[in-house]
N, C-alpha and C positions, 0 to 999 in steps of 0.2 A: 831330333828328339833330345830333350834338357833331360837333366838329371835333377837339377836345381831351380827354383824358382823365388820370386820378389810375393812377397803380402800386400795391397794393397790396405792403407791406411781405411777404408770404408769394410775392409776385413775385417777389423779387430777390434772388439770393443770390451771395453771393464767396465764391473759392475759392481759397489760395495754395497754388501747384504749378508740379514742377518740368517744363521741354520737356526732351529729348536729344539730342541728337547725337552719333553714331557718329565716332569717329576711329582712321584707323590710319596706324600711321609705318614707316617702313624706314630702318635705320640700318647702318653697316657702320664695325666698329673698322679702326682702323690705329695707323702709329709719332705719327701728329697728333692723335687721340684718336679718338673716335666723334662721326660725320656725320650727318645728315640725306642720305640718297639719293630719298626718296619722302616727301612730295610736292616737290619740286624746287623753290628758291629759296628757303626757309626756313630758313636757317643760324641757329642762336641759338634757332628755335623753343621747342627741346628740348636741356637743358644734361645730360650724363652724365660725373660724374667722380668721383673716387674719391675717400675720407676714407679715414685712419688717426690713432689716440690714439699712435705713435710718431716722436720724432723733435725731440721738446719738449728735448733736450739740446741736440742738436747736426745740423745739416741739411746733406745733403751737395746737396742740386738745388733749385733753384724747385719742381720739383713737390713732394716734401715739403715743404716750406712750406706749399704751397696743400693739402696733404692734411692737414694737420694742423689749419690753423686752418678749413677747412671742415670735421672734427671735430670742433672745439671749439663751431663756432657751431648745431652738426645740434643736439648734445648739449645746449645751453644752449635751445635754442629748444624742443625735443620732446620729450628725458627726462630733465630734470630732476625736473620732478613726475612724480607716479604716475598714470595715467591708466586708466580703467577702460572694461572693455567690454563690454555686455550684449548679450543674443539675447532680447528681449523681458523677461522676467524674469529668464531665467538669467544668474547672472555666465561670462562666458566666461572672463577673465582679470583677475587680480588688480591686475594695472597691464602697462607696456609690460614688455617683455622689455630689458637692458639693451642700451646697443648695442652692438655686437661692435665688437671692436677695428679691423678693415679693414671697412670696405663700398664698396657703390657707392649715390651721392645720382642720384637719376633731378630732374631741375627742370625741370618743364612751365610755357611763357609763361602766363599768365590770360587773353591773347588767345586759347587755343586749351582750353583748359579751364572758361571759364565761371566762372561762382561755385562750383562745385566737381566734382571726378571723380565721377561717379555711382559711389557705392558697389555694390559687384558686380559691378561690367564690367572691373576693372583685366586685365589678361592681356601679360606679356612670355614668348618663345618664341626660341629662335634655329633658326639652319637645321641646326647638328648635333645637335638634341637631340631625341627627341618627346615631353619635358616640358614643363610649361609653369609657371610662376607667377602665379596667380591672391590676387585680394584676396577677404575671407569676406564682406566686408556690413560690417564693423566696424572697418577698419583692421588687421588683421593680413595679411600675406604666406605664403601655403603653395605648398612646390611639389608639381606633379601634380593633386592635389584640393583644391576651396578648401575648410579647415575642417578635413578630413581627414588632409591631407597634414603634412611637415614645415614647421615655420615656418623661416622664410629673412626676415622682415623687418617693414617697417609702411608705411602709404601714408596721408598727411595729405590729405584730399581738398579741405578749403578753401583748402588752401597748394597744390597742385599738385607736394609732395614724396612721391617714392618712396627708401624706403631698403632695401637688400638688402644682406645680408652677403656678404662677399667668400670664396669657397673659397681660401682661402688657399694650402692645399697643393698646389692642381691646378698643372701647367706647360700646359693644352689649355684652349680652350674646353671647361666644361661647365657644366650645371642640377642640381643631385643637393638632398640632405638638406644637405650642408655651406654649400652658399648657390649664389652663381653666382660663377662664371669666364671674363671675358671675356680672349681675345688676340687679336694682327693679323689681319687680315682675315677679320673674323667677321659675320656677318649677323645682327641685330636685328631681333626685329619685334614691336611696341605697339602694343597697341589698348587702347581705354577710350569712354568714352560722355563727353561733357561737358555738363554740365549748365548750365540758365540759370530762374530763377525769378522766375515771372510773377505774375500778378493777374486771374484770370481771372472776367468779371461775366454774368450769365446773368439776362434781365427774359424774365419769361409777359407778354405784351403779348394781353390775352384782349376781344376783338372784337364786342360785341351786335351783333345783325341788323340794331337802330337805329341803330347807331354807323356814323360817318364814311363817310357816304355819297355825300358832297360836297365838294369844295374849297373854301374861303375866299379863293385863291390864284389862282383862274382867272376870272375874269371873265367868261368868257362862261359862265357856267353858269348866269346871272341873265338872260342875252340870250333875247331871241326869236324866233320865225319864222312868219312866215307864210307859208304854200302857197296858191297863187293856181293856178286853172285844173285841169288834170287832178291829180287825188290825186296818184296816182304819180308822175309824172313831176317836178311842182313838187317834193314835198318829198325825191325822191332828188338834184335838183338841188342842192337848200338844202344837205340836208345829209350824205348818203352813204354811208347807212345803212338798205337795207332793212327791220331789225329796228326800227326805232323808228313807234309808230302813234299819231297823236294822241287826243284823245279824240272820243266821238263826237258830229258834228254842229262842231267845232270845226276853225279850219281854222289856230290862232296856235298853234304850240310854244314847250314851257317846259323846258330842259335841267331845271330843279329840278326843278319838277314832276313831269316823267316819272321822275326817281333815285327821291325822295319817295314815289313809288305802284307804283315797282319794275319799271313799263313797261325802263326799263334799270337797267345794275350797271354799277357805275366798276370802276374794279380801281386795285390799290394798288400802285406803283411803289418806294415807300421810307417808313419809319420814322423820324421825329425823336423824340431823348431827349431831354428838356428838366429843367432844374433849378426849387425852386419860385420860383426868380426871372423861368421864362421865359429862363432862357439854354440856347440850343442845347449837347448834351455830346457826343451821336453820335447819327449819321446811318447805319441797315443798310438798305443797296438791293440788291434784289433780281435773280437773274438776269433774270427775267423777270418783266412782271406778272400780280400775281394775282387773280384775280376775286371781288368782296365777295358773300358769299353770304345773302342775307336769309329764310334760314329756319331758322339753325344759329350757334351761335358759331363763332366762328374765331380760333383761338391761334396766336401769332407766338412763335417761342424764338430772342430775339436773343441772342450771345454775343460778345464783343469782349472783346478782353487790353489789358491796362497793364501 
């Protein structure tokens, strides 16, 4: 009976993938820009403001200002190169689309986006519209149908940037083919998935009927007992367990002994992963213990992320 045992390399396998998490926000424009209203105390979360390529002469506000050179910097970071984007093999588009001259930059914290926006879950909607803007899977922007619809933009998932053209012509809130239009007191609402990328390890930890029947750890499994006087009554005193029967004609009990001849079964409280140096790596304990079965193998499927 081992106490220790070898992994077989067909044991073990890793797997790098991504967890999700659901997010959604509520925002509402005004004359101070757009808010965070939902989830409450997260101002700066979620940055929404507006870029234009006009204004490079001559600047009548601070805002122009800031809408220009956050034009400049959209432009120099995301389409300068030509960027392409497949649907497995197909080309979908031949590079990005150039940027329109007004848009809006959506800039999500990384605190609240992970290593990047799961692709496919982007969706902004407001309250007077029942369209919606959705991402394909691949960084483009359609509104109504992802893929289908009109493009209106691109959404950089490892940057946490959303770009949407701005409807220029509209004087209302709207969603349409032309882009979006936001004015005062408008209600915003974003949803997306964030994403975080783990290291996921999975060992078959596979069990003989010989195997680890015993502790090396408990000491008294090596201890004795003898039953003196009535069978019964001595040895449920000793030791408190009607199910255990010595052997016959003998009156000294042997914790091994009886594991070793199957008279009892241990059960297994938890699994140590060891390195071949013998250094503990993880330790999976169990709800509850489970009972060693000595006529069957029995496979353990530990799973633990880094």
């Amino acid at each position: 009976m081992k106490t220790f045992g070898t992994i077989d390399s067909k044991d073990y396998s890793v797997e790098e993938l991504f967890v999700s998490s659901p997010m959604s926000w509520e925002l509402v424009s005004s004359s101070n820009g757009i808010q965070i209203t939902v989830p409450d105390d997260l101002e700066g979360a979620i940055v929404f403001d507006k870029c234009s390529k006009y204004g490079s002469a001559s600047f009548n506000s601070y805002s122009e200002i800031n809408e220009y050179y956050l034009y400049r910097s959209v432009k120099h970071l995301f389409y300068t190169s030509p960027a392409v984007f497949y649907n497995s093999t197909t080309l979908l588009t031949s590079s990005l689309a150039p940027l329109a001259d007004n848009s809006y930059v959506i800039s999500i914290s990384q605190n609240f986006y992970g290593e990047r926006i799961k692709p496919g879950s982007f969706e902004l909607s407001t309250e007077l519209s029942n369209k919606y803007i959705r991402d394909d899977g691949y960084g483009n922007l359609f509104v109504s149908q992802s893929s289908t619809g009109s493009y209106v933009g691109n959404i950089f998932y490892k940057n946490g940037i959303i770009v949407i053209k701005e409807a220029s012509g509209s004087t209302i809130t709207t969603l349409s083919s032309a882009g979006l239009k936001i004015v005062d007191s408008t209600e915003i609402y974003l949803d997306y998935s964030s994403d975080v990328e783990i290291t996921r390890h999975e060992v078959n930890v596979n069990v003989l009927p010989t195997d680890f029947n015993f502790s090396i750890f408990n000491p008294t499994i090596l201890s004795t007992y003898t039953a003196s006087g009535s069978f019964g009554n001595a040895f449920i005193s000793s030791m408190g367990d009607r199910n255990i029967r010595p052997a016959s004609g003998s009156s000294t009990w042997n914790l091994y002994n009886l594991m070793s001849t199957g008279v009892i079964k241990p059960y297994i409280t938890s699994i140590g992963l060891y390195n071949e140096q013998n250094q503990l790596l993880a330790v999976a304990k169990f709800s509850e213990p489970i009972q060693r079965t000595f006529d069957t193998n029995q496979i353990f499927i530990i799973r633990f992320d880094t």
